[in-house]
C-alpha positions as CSV (number, residue, x, y, z in Angstrom):
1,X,69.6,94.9,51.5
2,X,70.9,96.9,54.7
3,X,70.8,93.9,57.2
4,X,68.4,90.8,57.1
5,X,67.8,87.9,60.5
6,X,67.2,84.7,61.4
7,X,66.5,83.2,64.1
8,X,67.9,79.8,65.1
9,X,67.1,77.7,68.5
10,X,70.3,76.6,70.6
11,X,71.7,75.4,73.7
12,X,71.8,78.6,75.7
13,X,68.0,79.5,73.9
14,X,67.5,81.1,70.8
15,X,69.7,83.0,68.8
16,X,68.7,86.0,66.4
17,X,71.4,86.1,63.5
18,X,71.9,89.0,62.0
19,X,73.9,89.8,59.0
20,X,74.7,93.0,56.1
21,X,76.3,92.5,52.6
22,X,79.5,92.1,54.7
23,X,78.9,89.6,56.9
24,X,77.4,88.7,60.2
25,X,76.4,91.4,61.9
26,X,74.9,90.7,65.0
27,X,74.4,87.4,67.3
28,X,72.1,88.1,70.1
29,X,70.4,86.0,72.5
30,X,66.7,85.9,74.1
31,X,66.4,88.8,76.4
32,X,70.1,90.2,76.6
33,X,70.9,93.3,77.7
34,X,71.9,96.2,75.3
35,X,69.3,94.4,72.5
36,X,69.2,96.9,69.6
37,X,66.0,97.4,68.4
38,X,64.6,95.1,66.5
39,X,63.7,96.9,63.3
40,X,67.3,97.1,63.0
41,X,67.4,93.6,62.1
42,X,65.3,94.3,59.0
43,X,63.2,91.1,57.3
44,X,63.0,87.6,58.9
45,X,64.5,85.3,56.5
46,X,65.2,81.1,56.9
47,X,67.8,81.4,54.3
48,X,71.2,82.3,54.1
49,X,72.9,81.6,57.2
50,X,73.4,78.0,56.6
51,X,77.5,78.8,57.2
52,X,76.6,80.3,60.7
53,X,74.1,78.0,61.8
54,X,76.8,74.8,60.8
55,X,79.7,76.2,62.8
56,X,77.6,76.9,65.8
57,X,76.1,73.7,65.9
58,X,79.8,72.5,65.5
59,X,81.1,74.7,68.4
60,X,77.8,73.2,70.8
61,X,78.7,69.9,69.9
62,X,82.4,70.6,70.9
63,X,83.7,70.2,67.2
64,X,84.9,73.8,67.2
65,X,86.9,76.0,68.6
66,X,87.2,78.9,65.9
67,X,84.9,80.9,63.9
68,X,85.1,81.5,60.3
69,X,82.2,83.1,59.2
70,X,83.1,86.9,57.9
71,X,82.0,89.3,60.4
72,X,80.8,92.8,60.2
73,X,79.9,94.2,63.7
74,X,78.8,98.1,63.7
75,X,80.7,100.2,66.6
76,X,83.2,102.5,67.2
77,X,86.8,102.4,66.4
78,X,87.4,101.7,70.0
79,X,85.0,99.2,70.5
80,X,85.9,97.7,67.2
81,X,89.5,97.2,68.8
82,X,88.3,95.7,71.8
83,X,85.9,93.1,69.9
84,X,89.1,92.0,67.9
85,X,90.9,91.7,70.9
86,X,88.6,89.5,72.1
87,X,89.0,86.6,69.7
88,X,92.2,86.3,70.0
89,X,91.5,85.0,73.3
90,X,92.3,81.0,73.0
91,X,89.3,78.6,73.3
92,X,89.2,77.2,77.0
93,X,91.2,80.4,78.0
94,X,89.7,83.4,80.0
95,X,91.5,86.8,80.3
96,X,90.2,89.5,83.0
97,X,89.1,92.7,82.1
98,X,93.0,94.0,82.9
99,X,94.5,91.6,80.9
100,X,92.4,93.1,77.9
101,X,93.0,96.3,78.5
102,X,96.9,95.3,79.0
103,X,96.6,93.4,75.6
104,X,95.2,96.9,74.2
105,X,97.8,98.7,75.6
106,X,96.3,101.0,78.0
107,X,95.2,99.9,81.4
108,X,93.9,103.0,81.9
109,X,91.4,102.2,79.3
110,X,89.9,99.1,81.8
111,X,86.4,100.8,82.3
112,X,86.2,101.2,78.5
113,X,87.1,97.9,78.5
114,X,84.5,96.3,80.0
115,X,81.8,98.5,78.7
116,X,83.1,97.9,74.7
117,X,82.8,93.8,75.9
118,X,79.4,94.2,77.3
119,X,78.0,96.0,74.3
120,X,79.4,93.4,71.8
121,X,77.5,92.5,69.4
122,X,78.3,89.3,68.0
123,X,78.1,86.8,71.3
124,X,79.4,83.4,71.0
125,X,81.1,83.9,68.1
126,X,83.6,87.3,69.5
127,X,84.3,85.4,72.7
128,X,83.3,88.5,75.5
129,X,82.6,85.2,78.1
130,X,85.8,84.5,78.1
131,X,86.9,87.8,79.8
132,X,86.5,87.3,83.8
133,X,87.3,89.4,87.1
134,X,91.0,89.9,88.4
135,X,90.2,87.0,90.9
136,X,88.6,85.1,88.6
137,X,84.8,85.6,89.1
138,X,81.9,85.6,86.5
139,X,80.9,89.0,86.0
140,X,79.0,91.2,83.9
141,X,77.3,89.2,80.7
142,X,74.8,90.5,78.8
143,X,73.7,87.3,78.2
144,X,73.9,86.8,81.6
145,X,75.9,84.9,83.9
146,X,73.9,81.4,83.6
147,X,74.6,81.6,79.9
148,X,78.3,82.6,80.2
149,X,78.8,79.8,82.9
150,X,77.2,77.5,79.8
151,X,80.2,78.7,77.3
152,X,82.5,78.1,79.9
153,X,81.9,75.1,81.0
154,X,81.7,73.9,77.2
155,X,85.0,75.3,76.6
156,X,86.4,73.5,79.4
157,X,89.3,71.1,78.6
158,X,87.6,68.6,81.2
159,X,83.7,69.1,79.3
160,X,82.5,65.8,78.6
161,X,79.4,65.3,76.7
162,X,77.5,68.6,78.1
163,X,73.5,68.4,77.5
164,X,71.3,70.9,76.4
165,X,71.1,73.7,78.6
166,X,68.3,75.4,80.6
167,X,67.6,78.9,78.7
């Protein structure tokens, strides 16, 4: 078995899961950019992802702030850097795309930066909406900026009880 998906409905829409013998592999949402294709995803499956499905209902419902679930993205070394980069940006934190690339040592590498966060491929779970503009704007998201405004909000020390949401 190469990679096997499910797919699971959420606050923000529904999510495909995709995992390997490794671990999760991919977390995409319903018409993000940079979607692979999906044969990539090999067989539709209900089983399996019971862990992933539990801690994401957990993190929705505010009961979580960290991930756990063993996680095998596919990228370059590079982009592999930035991804773990990205979660160790705290819950209810947001960095800007300099402050990654400061955290990586090279501001230089800032338009890498950005491009390695927009092609992530586990969403939600490696935080890329937690990384901002200089000023602190909402750019970029692949899953776009509605759903990134979503995480945000939930992540917000002062997020009381938010409701499903509109994707």
């Amino acid at each position: 078995m190469d990679a096997e998906h499910t797919v699971v409905d959420s606050p923000v829409g529904p999510l495909t899961l995709v995992r390997n013998p490794e671990g999760l592999c991919g977390l995409y949402m319903h018409l993000q950019r940079h979607l692979p294709d999906g044969a990539r995803f090999g067989p539709r499956t209900d089983t399996g992802f019971d862990d992933v499905t539990a801690q994401l209902t957990e993190y929705f419902a505010g009961e979580r702030a960290e991930f756990t679930v063993p996680l095998a993205p596919r990228g370059t070394e590079f982009q592999q850097r930035v991804w773990a980069a990205l979660r160790t940006i705290p819950y209810g934190e947001t960095w800007s795309y300099l402050q990654l690339a400061e955290h990586l040592g090279n501001v230089a590498a800032i338009r890498a930066v950005a491009a390695a966060n927009g092609r992530n491929p586990i969403g939600i779970i490696v935080p890329c909406h937690r990384v901002v503009g200089s000023n602190g704007s909402l750019t970029g998201y692949a899953g776009g900026l509605g759903r990134k405004q979503f995480l945000l909000d939930l992540e917000s020390p002062s997020a009381v009880g938010i409701q499903d949401g509109l994707f």
